[in-house]
PDB file with one MODEL, atoms N, CA, C and O in Angstrom:
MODEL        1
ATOM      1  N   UNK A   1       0.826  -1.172   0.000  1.00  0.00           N
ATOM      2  CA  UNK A   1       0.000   0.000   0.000  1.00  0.00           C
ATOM      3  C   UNK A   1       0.879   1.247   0.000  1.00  0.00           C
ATOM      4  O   UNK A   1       1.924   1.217   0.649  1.00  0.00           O
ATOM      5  N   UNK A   2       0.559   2.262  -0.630  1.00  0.00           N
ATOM      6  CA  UNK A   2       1.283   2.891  -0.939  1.00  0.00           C
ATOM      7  C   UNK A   2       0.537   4.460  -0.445  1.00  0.00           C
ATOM      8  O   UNK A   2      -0.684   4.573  -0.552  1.00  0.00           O
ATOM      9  N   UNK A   3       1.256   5.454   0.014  1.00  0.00           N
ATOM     10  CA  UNK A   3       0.852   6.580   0.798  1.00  0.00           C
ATOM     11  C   UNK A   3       1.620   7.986   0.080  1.00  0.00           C
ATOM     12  O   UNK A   3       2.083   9.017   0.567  1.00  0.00           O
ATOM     13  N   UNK A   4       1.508   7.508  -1.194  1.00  0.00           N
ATOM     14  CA  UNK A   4       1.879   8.734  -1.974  1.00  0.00           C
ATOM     15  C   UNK A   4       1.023   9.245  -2.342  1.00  0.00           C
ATOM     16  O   UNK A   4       1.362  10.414  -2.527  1.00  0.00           O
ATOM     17  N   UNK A   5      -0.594   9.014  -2.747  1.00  0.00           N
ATOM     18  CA  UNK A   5      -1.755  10.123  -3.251  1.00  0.00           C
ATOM     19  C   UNK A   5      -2.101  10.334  -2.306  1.00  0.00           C
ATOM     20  O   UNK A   5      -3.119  10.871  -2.745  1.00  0.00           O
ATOM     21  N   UNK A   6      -2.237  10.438  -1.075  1.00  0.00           N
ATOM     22  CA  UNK A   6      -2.764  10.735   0.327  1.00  0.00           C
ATOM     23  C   UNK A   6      -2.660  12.345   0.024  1.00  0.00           C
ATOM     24  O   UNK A   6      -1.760  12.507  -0.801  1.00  0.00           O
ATOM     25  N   UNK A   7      -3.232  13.531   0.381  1.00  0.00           N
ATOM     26  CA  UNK A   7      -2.825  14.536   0.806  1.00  0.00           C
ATOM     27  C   UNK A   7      -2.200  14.374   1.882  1.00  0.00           C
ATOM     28  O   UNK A   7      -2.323  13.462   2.700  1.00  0.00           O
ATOM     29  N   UNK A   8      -1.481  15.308   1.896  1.00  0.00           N
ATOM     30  CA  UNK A   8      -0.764  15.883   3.457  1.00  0.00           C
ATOM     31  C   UNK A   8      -1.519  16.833   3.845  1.00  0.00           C
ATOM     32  O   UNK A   8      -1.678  17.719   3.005  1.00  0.00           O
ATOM     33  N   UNK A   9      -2.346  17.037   5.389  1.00  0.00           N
ATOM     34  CA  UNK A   9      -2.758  17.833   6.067  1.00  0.00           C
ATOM     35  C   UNK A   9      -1.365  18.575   6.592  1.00  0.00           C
ATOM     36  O   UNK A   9      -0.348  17.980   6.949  1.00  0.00           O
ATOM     37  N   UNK A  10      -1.584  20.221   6.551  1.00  0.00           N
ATOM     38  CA  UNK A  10      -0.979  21.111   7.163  1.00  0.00           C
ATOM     39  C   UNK A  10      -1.151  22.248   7.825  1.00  0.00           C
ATOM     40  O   UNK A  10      -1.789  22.987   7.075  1.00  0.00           O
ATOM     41  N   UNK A  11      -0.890  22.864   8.973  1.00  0.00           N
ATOM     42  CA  UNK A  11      -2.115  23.946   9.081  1.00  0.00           C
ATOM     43  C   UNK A  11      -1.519  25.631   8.492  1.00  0.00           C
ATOM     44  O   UNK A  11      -1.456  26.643   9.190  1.00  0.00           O
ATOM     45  N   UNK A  12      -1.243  25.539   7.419  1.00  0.00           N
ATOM     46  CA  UNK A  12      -0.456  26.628   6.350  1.00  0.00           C
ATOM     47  C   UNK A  12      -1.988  26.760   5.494  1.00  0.00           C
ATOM     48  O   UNK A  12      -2.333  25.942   4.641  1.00  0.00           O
ATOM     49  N   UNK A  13      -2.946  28.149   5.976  1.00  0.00           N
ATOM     50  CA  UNK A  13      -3.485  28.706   5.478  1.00  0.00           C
ATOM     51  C   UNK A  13      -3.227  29.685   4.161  1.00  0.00           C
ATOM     52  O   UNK A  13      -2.554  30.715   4.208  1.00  0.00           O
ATOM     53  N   UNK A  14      -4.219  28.910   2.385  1.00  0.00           N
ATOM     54  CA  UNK A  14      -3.641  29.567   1.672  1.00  0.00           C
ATOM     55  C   UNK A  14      -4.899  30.418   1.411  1.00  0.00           C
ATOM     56  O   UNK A  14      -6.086  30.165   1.615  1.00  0.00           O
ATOM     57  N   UNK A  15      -4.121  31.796   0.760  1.00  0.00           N
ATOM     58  CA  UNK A  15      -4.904  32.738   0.508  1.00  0.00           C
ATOM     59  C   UNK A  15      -5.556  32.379  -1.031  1.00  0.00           C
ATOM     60  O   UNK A  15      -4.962  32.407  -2.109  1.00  0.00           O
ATOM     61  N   UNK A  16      -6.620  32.120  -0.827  1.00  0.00           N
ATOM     62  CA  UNK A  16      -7.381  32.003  -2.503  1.00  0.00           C
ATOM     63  C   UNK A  16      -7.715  33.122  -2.825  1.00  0.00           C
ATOM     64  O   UNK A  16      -7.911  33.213  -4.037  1.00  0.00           O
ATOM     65  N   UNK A  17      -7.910  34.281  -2.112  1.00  0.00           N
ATOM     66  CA  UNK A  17      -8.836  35.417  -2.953  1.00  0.00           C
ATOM     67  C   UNK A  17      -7.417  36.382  -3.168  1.00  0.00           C
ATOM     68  O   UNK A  17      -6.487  36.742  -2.446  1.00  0.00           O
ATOM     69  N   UNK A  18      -7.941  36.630  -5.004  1.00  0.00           N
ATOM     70  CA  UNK A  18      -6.565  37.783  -5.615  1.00  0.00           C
ATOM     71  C   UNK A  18      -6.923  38.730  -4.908  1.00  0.00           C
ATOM     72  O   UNK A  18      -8.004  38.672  -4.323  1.00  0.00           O
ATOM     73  N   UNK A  19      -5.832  40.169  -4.765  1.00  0.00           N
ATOM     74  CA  UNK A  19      -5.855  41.384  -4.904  1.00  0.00           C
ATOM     75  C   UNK A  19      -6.985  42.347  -5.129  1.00  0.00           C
ATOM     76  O   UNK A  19      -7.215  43.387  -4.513  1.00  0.00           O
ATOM     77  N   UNK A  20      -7.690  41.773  -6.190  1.00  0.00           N
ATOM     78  CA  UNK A  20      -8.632  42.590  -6.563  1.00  0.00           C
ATOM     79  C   UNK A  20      -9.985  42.486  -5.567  1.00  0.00           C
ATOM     80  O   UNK A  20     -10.922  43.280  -5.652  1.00  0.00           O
ATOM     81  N   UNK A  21      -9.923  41.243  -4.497  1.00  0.00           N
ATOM     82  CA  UNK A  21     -11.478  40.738  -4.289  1.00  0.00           C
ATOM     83  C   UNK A  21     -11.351  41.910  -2.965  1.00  0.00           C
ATOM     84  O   UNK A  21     -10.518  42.478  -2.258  1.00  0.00           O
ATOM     85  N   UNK A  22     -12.467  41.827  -3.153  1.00  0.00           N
ATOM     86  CA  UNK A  22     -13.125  42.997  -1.866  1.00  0.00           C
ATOM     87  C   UNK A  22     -12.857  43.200  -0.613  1.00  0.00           C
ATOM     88  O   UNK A  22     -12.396  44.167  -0.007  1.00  0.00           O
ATOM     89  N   UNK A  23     -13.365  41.684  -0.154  1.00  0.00           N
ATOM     90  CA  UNK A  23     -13.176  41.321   1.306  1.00  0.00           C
ATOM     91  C   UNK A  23     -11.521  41.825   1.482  1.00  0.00           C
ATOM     92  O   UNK A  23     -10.946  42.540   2.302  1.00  0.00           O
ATOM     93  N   UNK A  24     -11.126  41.132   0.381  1.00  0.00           N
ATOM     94  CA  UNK A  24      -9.073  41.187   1.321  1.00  0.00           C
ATOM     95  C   UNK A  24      -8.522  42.769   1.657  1.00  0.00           C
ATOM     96  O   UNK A  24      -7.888  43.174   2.631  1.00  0.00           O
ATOM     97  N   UNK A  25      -9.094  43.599   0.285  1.00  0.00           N
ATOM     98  CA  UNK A  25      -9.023  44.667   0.210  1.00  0.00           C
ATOM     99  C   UNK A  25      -9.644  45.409   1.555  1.00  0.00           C
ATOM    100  O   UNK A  25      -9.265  46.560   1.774  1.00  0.00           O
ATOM    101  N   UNK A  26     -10.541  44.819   2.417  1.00  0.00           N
ATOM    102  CA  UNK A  26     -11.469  45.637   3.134  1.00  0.00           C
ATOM    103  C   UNK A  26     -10.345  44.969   4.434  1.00  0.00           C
ATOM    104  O   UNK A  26      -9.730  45.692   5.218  1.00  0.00           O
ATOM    105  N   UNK A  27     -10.292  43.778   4.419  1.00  0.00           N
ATOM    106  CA  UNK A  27      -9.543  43.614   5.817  1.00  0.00           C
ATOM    107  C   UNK A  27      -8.169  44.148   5.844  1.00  0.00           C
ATOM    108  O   UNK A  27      -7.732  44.291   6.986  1.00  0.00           O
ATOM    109  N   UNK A  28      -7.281  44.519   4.775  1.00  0.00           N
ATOM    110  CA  UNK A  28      -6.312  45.151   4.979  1.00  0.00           C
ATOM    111  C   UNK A  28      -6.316  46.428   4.859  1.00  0.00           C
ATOM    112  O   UNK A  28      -5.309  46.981   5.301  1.00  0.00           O
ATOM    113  N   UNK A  29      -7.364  47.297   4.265  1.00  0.00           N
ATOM    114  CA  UNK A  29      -6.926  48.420   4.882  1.00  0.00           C
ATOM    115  C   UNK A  29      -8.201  48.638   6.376  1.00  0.00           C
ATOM    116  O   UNK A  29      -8.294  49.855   6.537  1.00  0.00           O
ATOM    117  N   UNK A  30      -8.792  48.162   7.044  1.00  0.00           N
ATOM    118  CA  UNK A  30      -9.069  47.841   8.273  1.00  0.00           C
ATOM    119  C   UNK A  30      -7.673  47.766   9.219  1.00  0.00           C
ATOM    120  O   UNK A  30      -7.420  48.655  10.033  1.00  0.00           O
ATOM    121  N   UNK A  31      -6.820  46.623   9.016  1.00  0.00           N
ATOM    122  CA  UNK A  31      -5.537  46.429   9.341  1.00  0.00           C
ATOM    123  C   UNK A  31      -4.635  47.801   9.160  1.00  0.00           C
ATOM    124  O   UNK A  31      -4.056  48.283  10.133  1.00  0.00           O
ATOM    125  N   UNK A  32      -4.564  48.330   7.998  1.00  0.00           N
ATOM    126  CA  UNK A  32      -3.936  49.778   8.268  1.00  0.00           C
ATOM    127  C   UNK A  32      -4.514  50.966   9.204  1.00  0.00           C
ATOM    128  O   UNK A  32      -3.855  51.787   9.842  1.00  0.00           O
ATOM    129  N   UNK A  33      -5.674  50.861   9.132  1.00  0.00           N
ATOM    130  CA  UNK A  33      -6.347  52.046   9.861  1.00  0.00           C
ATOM    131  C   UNK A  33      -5.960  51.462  11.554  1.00  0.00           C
ATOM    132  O   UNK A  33      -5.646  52.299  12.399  1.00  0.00           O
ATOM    133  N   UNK A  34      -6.005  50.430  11.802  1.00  0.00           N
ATOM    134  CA  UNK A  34      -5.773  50.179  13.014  1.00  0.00           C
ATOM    135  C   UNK A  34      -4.057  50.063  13.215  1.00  0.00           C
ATOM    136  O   UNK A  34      -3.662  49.973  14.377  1.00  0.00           O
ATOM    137  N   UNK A  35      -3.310  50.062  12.402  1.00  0.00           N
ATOM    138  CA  UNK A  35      -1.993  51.104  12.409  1.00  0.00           C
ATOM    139  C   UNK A  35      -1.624  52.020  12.793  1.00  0.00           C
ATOM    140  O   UNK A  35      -0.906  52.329  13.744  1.00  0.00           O
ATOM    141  N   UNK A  36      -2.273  52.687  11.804  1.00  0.00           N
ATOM    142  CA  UNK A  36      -2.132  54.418  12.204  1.00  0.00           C
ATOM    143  C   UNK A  36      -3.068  54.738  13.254  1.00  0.00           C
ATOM    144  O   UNK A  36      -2.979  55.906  13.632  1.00  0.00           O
ATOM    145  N   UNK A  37      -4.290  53.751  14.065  1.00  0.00           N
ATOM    146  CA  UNK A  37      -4.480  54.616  15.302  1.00  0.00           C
ATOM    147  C   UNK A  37      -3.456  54.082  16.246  1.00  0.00           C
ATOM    148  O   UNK A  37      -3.513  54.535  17.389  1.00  0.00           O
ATOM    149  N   UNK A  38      -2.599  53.269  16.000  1.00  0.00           N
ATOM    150  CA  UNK A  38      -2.025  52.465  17.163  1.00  0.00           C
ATOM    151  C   UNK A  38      -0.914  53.610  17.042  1.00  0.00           C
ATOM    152  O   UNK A  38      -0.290  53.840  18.078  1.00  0.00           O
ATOM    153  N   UNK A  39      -0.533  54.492  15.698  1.00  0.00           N
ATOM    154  CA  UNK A  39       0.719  55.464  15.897  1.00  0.00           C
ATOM    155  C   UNK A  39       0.154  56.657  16.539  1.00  0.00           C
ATOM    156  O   UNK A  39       0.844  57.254  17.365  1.00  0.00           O
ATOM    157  N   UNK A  40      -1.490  57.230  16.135  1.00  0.00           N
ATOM    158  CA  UNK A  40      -1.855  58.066  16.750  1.00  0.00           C
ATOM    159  C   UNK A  40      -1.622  58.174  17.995  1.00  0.00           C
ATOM    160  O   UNK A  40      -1.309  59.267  18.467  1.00  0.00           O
ATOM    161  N   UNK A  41      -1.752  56.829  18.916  1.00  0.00           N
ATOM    162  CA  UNK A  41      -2.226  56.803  19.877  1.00  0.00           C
ATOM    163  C   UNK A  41      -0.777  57.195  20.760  1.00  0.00           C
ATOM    164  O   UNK A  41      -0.781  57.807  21.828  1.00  0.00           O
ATOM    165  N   UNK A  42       0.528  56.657  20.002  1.00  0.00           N
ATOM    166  CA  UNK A  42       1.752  57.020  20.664  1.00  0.00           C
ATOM    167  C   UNK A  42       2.000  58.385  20.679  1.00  0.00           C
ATOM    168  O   UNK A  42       2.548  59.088  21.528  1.00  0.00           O
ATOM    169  N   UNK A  43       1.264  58.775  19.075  1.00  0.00           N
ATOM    170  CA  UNK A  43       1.970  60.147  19.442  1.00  0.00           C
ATOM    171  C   UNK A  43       1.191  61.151  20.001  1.00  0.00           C
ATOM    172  O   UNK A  43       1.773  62.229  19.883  1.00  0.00           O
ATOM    173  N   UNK A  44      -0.189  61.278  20.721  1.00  0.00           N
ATOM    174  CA  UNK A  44      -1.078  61.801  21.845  1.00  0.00           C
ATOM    175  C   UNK A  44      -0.159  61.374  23.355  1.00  0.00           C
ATOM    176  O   UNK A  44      -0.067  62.162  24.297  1.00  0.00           O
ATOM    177  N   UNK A  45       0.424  60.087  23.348  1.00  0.00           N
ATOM    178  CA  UNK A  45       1.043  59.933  24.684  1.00  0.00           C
ATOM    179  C   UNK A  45       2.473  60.847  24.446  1.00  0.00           C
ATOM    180  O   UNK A  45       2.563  61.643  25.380  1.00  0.00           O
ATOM    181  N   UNK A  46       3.476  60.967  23.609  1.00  0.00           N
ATOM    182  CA  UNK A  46       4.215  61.912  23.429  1.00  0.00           C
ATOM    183  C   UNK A  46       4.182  63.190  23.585  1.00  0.00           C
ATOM    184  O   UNK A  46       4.820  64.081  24.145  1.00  0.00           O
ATOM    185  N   UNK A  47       2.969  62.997  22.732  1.00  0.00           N
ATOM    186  CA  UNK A  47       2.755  64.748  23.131  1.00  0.00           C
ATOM    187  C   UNK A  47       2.253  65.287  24.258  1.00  0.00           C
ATOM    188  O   UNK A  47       2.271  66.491  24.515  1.00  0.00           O
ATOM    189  N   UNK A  48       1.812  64.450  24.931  1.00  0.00           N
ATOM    190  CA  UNK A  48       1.054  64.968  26.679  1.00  0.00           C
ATOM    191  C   UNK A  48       2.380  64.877  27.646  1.00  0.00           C
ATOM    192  O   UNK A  48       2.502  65.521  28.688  1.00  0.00           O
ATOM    193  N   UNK A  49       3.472  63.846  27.050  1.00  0.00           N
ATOM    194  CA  UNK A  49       4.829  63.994  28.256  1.00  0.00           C
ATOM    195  C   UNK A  49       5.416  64.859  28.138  1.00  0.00           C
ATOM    196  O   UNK A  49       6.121  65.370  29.009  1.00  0.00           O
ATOM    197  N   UNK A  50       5.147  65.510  26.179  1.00  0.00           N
ATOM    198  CA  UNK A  50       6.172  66.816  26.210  1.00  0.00           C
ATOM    199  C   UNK A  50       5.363  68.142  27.082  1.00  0.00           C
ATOM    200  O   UNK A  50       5.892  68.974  27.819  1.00  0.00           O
ATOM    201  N   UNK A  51       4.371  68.045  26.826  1.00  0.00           N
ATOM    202  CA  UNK A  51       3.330  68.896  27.744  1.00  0.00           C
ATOM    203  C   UNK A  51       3.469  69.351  29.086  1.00  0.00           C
ATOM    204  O   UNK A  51       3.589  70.459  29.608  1.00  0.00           O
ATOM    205  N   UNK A  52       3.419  68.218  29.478  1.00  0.00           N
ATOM    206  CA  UNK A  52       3.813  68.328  31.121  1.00  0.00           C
ATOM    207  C   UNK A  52       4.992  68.259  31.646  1.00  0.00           C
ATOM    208  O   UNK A  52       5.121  68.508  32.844  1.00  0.00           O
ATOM    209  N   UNK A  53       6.162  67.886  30.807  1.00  0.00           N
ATOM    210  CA  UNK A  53       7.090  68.337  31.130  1.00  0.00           C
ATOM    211  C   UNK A  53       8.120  70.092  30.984  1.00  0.00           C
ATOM    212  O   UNK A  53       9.024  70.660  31.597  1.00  0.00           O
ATOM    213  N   UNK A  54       7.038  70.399  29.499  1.00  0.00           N
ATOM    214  CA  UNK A  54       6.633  72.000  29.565  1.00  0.00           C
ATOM    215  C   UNK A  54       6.382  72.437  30.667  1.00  0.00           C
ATOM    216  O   UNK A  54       7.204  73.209  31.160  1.00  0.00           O
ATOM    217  N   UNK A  55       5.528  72.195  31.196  1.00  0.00           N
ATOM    218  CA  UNK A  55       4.582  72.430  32.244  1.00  0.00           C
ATOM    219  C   UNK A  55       5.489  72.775  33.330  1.00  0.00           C
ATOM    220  O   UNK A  55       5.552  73.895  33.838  1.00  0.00           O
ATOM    221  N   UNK A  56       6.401  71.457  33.766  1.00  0.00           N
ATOM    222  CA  UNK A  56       7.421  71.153  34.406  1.00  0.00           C
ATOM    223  C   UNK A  56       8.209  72.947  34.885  1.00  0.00           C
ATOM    224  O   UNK A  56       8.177  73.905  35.658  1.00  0.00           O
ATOM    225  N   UNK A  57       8.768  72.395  33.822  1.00  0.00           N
ATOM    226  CA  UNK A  57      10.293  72.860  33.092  1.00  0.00           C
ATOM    227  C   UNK A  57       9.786  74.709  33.693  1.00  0.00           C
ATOM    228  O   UNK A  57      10.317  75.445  34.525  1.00  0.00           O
ATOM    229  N   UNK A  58       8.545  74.899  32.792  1.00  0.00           N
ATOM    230  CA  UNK A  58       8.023  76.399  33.353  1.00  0.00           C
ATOM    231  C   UNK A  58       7.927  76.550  34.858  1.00  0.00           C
ATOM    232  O   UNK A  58       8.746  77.432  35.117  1.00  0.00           O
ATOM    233  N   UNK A  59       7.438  76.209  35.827  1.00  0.00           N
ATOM    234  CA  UNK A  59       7.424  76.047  36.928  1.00  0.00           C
ATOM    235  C   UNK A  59       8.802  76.211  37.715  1.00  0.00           C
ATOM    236  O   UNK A  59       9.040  77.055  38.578  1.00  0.00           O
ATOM    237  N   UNK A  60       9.536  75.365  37.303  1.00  0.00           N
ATOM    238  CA  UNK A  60      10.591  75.545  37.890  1.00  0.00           C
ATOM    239  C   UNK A  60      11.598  76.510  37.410  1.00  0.00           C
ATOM    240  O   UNK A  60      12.605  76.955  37.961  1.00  0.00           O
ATOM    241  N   UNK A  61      11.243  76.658  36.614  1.00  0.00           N
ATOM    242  CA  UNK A  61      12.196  78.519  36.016  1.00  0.00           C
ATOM    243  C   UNK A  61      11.697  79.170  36.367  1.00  0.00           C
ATOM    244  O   UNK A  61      12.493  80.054  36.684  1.00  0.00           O
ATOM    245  N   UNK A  62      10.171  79.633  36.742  1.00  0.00           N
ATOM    246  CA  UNK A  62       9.305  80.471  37.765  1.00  0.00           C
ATOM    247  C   UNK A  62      10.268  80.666  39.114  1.00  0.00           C
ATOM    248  O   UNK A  62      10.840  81.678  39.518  1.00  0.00           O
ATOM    249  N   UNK A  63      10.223  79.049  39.762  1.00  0.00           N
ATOM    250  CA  UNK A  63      10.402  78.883  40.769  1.00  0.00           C
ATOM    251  C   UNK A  63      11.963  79.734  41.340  1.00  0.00           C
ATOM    252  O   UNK A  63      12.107  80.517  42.279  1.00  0.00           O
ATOM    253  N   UNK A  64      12.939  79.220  40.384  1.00  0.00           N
ATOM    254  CA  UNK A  64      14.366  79.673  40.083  1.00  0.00           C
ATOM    255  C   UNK A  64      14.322  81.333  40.241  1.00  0.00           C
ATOM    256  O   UNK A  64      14.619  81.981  41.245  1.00  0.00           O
ATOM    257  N   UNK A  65      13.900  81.783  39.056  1.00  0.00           N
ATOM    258  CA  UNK A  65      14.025  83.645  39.598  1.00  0.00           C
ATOM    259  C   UNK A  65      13.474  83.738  40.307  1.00  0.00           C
ATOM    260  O   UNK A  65      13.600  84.949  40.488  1.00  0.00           O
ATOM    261  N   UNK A  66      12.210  83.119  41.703  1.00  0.00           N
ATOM    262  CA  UNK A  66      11.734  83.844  42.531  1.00  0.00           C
ATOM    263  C   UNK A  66      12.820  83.668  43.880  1.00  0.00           C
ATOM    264  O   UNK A  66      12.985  84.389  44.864  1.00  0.00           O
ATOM    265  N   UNK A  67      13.528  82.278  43.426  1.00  0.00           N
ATOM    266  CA  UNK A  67      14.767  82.304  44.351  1.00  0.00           C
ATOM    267  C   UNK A  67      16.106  83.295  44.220  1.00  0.00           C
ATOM    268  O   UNK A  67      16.941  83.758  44.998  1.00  0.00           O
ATOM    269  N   UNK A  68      15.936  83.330  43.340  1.00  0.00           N
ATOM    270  CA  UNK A  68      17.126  84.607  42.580  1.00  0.00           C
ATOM    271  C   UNK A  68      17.233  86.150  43.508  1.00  0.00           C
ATOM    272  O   UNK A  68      18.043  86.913  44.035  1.00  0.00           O
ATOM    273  N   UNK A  69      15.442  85.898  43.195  1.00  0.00           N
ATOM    274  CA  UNK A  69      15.400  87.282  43.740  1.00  0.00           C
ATOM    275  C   UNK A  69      15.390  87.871  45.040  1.00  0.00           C
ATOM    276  O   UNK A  69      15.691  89.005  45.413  1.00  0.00           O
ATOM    277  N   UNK A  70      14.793  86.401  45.932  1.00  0.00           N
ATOM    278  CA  UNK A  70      14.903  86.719  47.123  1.00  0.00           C
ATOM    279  C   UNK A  70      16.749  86.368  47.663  1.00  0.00           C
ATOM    280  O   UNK A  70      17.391  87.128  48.388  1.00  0.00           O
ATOM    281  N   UNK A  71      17.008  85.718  47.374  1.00  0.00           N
ATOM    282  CA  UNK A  71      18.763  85.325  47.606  1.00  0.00           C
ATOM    283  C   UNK A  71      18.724  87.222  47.715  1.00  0.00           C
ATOM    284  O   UNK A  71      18.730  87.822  48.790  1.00  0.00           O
ATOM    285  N   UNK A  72      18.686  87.896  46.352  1.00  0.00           N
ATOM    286  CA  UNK A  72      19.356  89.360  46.090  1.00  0.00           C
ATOM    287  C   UNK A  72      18.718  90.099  47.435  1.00  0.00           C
ATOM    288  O   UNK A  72      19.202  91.136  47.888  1.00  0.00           O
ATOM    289  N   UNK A  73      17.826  89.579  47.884  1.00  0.00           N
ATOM    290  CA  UNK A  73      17.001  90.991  48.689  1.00  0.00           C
ATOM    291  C   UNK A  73      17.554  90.419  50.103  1.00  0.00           C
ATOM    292  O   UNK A  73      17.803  91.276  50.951  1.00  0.00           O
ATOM    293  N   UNK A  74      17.772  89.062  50.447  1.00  0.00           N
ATOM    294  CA  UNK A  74      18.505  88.798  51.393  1.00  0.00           C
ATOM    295  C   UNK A  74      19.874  89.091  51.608  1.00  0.00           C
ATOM    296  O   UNK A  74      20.312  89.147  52.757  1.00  0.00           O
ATOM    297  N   UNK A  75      20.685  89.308  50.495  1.00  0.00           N
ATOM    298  CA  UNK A  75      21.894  89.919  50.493  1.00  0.00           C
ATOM    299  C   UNK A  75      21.818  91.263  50.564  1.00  0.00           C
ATOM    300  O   UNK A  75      22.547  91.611  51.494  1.00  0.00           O
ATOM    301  N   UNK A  76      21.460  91.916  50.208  1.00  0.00           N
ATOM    302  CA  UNK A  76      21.256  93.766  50.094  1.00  0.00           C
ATOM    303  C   UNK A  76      21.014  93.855  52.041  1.00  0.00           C
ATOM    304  O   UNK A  76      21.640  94.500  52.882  1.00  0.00           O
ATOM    305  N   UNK A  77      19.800  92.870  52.183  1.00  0.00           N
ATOM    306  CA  UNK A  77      19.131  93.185  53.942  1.00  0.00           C
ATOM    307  C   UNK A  77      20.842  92.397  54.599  1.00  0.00           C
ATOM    308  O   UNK A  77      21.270  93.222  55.406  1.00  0.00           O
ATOM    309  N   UNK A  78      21.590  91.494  54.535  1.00  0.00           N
ATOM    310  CA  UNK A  78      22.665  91.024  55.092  1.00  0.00           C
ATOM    311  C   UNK A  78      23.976  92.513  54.897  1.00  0.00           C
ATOM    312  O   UNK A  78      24.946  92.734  55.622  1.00  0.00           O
ATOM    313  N   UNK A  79      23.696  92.985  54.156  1.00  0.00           N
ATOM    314  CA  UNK A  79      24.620  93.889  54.137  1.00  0.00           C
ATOM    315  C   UNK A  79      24.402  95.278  54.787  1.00  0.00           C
ATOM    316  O   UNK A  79      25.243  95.947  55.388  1.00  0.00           O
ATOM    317  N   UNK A  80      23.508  95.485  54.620  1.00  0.00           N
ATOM    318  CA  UNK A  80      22.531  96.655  55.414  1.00  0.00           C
ATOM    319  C   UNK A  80      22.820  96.561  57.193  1.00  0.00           C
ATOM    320  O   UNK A  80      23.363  97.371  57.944  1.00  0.00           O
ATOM    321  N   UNK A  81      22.202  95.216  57.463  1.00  0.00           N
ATOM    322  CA  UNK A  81      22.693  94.843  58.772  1.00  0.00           C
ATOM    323  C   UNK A  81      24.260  95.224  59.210  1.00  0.00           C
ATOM    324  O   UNK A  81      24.674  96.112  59.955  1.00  0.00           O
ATOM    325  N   UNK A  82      25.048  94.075  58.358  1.00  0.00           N
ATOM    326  CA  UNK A  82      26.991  94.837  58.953  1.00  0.00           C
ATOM    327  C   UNK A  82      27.246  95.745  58.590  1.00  0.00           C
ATOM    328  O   UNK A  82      28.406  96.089  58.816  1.00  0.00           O
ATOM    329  N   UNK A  83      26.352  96.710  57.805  1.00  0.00           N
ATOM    330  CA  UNK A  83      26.860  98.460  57.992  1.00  0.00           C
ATOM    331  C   UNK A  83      26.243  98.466  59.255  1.00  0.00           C
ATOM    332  O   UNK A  83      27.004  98.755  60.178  1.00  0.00           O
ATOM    333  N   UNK A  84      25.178  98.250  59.527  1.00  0.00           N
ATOM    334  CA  UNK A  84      24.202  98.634  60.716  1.00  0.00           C
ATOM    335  C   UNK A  84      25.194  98.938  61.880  1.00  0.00           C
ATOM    336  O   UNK A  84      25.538 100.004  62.390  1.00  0.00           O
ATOM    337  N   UNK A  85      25.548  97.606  62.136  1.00  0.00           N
ATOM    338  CA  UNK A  85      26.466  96.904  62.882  1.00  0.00           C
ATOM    339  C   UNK A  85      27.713  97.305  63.691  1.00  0.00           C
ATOM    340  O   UNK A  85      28.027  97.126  64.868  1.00  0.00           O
ATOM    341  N   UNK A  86      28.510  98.104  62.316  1.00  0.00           N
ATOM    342  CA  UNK A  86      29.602  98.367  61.941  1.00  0.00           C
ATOM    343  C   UNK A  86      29.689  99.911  62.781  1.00  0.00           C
ATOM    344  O   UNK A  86      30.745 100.429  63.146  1.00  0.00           O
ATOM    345  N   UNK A  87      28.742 100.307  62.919  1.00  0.00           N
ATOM    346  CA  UNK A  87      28.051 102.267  63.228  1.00  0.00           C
ATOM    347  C   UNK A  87      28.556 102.059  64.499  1.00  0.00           C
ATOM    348  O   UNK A  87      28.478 102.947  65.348  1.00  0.00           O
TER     349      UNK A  87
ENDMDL
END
């Protein structure tokens, strides 16, 4: 007995429908659109870290000259004092 006309079962799905048929056409660009929201979606999370790290970044340069300025007004009042002092 011989087991050469047998098919071989495999589980290697072939594509029968060409290019042109509808369905394939519809599930791949389905498949693209869900691409580009999957890039949308990175670049809404990008853009909200650059955001808040704007956000950040402003704050603490706020924060910086208001230290600036008091450092200056504490030095002017430190010096004021050892003239004071000095009398």
């Amino acid at each position: 007995m011989s087991h050469e006309n047998e098919s071989k079962i495999t589980n290697e799905v072939k594509e029968d429908r060409g290019p042109g048929d509808l369905t394939l056409m519809a599930e791949l660009h389905q498949k693209e659109i869900w691409e580009w929201k999957q890039k949308e979606s990175e670049y809404i999370q990008t853009k909200n870290l650059l955001d808040g790290s704007k956000r950040i970044i402003a704050e603490m340069s706020h924060q910086a000259v208001e230290h600036i300025r008091i450092i200056a007004e504490l030095e002017k009042e430190i010096e004021r004092l050892v003239a004071e002092k000095k009398k």
